[in-house]
N, C-alpha and C positions, 0 to 999 in steps of 0.2 A: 505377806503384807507388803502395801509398797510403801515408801517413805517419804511424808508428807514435809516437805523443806520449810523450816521457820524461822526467826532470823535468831534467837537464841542466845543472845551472850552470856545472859545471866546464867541457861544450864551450863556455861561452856565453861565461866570460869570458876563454879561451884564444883564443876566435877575437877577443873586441875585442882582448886583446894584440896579435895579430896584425896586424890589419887596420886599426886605428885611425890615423887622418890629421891628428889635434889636434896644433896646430903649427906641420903642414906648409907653412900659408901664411900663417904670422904670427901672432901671439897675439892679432890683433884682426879675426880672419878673420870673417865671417858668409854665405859662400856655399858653402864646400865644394869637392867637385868639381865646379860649375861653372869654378872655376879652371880645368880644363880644356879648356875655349874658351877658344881666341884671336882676336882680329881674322881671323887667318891661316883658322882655322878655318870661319869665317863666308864668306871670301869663296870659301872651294873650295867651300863648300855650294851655293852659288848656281849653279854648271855645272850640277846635279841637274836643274837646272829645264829641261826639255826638252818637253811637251806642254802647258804651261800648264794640266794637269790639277789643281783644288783642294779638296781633304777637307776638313771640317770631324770631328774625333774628340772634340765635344763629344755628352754626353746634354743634351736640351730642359732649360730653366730651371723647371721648371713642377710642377702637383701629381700630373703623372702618376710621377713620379720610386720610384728603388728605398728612400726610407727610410722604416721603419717605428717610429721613437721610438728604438731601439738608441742608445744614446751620447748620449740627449737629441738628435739629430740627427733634422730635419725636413725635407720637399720645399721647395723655393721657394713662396714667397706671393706673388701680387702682389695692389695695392690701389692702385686710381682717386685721385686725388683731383681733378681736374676731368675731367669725359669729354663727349662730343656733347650728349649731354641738356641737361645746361648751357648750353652755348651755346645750344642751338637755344630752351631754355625763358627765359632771363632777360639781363639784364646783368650782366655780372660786372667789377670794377674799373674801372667806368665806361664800360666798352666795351657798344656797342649787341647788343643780339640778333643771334645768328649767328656774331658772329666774335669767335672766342677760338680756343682750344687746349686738348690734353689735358695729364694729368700723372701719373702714378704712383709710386709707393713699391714696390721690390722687398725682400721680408724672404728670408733662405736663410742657412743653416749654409754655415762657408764652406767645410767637409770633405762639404756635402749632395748634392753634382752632381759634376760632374767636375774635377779638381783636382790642384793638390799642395799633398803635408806642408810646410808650411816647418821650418826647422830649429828650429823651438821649438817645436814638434808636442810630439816624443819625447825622453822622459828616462830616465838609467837611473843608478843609483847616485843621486837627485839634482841629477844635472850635464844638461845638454845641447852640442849641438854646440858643438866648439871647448875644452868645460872649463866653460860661462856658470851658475854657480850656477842651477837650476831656478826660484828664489823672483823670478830677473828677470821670468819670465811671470807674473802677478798679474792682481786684477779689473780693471784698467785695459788690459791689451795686454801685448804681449812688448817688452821692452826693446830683449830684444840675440835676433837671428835670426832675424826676422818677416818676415813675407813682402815686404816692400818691398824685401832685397835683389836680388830677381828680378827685379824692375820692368825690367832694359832687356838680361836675360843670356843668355834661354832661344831661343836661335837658331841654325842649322845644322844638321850633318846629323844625319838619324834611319834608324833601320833599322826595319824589320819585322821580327820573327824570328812567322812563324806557326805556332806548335807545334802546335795542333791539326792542320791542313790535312796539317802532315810526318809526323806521326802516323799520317794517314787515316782521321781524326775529323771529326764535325764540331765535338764541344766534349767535354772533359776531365772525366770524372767530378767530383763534390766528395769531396773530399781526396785527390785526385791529385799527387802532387807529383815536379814537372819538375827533374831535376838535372841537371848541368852536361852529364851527356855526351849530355843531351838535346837543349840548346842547341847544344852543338857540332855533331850529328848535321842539326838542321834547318838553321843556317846553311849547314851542305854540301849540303843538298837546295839549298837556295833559290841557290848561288854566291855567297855574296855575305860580307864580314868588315865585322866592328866593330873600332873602334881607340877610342886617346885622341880625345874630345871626344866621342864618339859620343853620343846618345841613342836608348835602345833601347826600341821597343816590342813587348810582349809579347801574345799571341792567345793566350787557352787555351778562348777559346769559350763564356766565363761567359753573356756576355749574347745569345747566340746560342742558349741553352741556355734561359734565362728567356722571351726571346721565341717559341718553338718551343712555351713551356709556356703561355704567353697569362699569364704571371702572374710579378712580380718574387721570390716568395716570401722566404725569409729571404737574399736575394741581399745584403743590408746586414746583415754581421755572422755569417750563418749558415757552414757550412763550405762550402767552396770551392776549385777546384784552383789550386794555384799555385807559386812556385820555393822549393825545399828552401834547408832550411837552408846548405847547401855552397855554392848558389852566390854566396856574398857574397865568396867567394875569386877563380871566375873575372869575377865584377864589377870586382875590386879589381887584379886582374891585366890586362884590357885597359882599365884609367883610363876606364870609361865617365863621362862627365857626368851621365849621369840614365837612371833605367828609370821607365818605366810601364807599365798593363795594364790588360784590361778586365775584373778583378774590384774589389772590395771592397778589399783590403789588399794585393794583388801577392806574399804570402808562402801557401805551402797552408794550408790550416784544414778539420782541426782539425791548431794547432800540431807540430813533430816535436819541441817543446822546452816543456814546460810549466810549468817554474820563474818564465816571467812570459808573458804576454799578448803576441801577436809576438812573438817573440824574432826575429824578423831585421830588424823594424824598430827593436829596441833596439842594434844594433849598425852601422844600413846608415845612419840620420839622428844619433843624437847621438855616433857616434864615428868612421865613413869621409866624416860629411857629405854623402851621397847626396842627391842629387836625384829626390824618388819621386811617382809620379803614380799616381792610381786612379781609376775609372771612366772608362776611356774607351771610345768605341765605335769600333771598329777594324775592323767586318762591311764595309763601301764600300769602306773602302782595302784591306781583305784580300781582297776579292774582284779589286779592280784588277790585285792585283799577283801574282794567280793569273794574269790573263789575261795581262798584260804581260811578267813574270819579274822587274819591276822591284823590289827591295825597299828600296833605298835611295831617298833623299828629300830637299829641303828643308825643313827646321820651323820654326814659331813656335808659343811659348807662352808671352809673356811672361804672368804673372795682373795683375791687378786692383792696385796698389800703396794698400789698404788696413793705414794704420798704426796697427802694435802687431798685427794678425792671423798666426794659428798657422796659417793655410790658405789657398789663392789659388785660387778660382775661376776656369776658364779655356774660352776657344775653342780649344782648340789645332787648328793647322791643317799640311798635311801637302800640298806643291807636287811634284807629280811631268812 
């Protein structure tokens, strides 16, 4: 189906009623539902591990990348500051010709490549995750819900749910929008269930779509298929820890709720405290697990514990 934009407030703040988790784990929470990982949870994940087979669901760090200025958001730069030439031409800090070493400087948006929102991403009324006045993120960094609290959280099992593939696509129009009984539908193709702790990955085929086309196009920012407004209820109902996918925003576009910009990311980060990942490239492990039937997993993804940062650059990796 494709997703019909209406201006929506009333579903929008009915469903934070609903669904909102501020609170739940203390007034000085700043993870969310990662609360939903236990130790317990970490050590069942590790049986997964059965062929020593290892994904990487990162995109390249580099200027090939899908952003095109949208959001003030740019590819990764990198920048030498000592390289061979150096050594081979001079001495450098007293050291004779030849032998030295290189050095570089990496610049990147930390939402530019593959990633998660942290919970000071998204605000809505003002407020972000947990209730934290908005005015905490300021020109210096985010006070309270930056991405450091991830630094050592983001571990255990993941699922694959490949919607496209259950479909018998190979990728999902833009502005197709996937609803719950869609999800339900492909995890019974695939055999396989999500519970509490889970981390779920999403395939709708974005960047399998782009590459087909030889060209990122407006793949940062422009419309895109992705998960309907609804299902932030069956997210909320099996206590997943975190969703990702390999589009832009993981919500469809163009919006089904147009009274603010996402609307399901104003309800999934600063009031369920979701755990949300975007741009991943999920074509290797989607393919694997076409052949295998395997679609569960062990994961890491911890990011980068850059403080005061609204975003965490990551390798996320995927042990089957």
């Amino acid at each position: 189906m494709t997703a019909v934009p209406d201006d929506g407030e009333q579903r929008l703040r009915e469903t934070v009623q609903r669904l909102s988790n501020r609170g739940r784990w203390g007034p000085d929470d700043e993870i969310g539902t990662l609360n939903h990982v236990t130790p317990e949870h970490v050590v069942a994940a590790t049986a997964l591990v059965r062929r020593g087979a290892v994904f990487s669901l990162a995109l390249p760090f580099d200027d090939s990348g899908p952003q095109r200025g949208n959001l003030r958001r740019f590819n990764p730069m990198q920048f030498m500051l000592r390289d061979g030439d150096d050594v081979w031409s001079r001495e450098l800090a007293g050291r004779p010709r030849g032998h030295g070493a290189s050095d570089d400087v990496v610049m990147l948006a930390s939402q530019g490549g593959t990633h998660w929102d942290a919970l000071a991403h998204t605000f809505f009324d003002s407020t972000m995750w947990n209730g934290y006045d908005c005015r905490l993120v300021s020109s210096l960094g985010a006070e309270r819900n930056d991405i450091t609290g991830y630094r050592d959280r983001i571990v255990g099992r993941a699922v694959l749910i490949d919607l496209a593939r259950a479909a018998g696509r190979d990728w999902f129009p833009p502005g197709h929008a996937v609803t719950t009984a869609d999800l339900t539908a492909a995890l019974a193709d695939q055999d396989v269930r999500v519970g509490p702790g889970d981390i779920v990955l999403l395939r709708f085929g974005h960047i399998a779509m782009t590459r087909a086309q030889g060209d990122w196009g407006d793949y940062a920012g422009g419309d895109a298929p992705g998960l309907a407004f609804e299902t932030l209820d069956w997210i909320a109902e099996h206590e997943l820890a975190g969703v990702a996918a390999d589009t832009w925003g993981v919500e469809v576009r163009p919006n089904e709720i147009s009274y603010v910009n996402q609307p399901w990311h104003r309800v999934a980060l600063p009031h369920m405290g979701l755990l949300v990942g975007e741009m991943f490239d999920l074509e290797e492990l989607a393919a694997d697990c076409a052949r295998d039937g395997v679609y569960e997993m062990f994961f890491s993804a911890c990011p980068l514990p850059v403080t005061g940062s609204v975003g965490g650059p990551i390798n996320p990796v995927a042990i089957k």
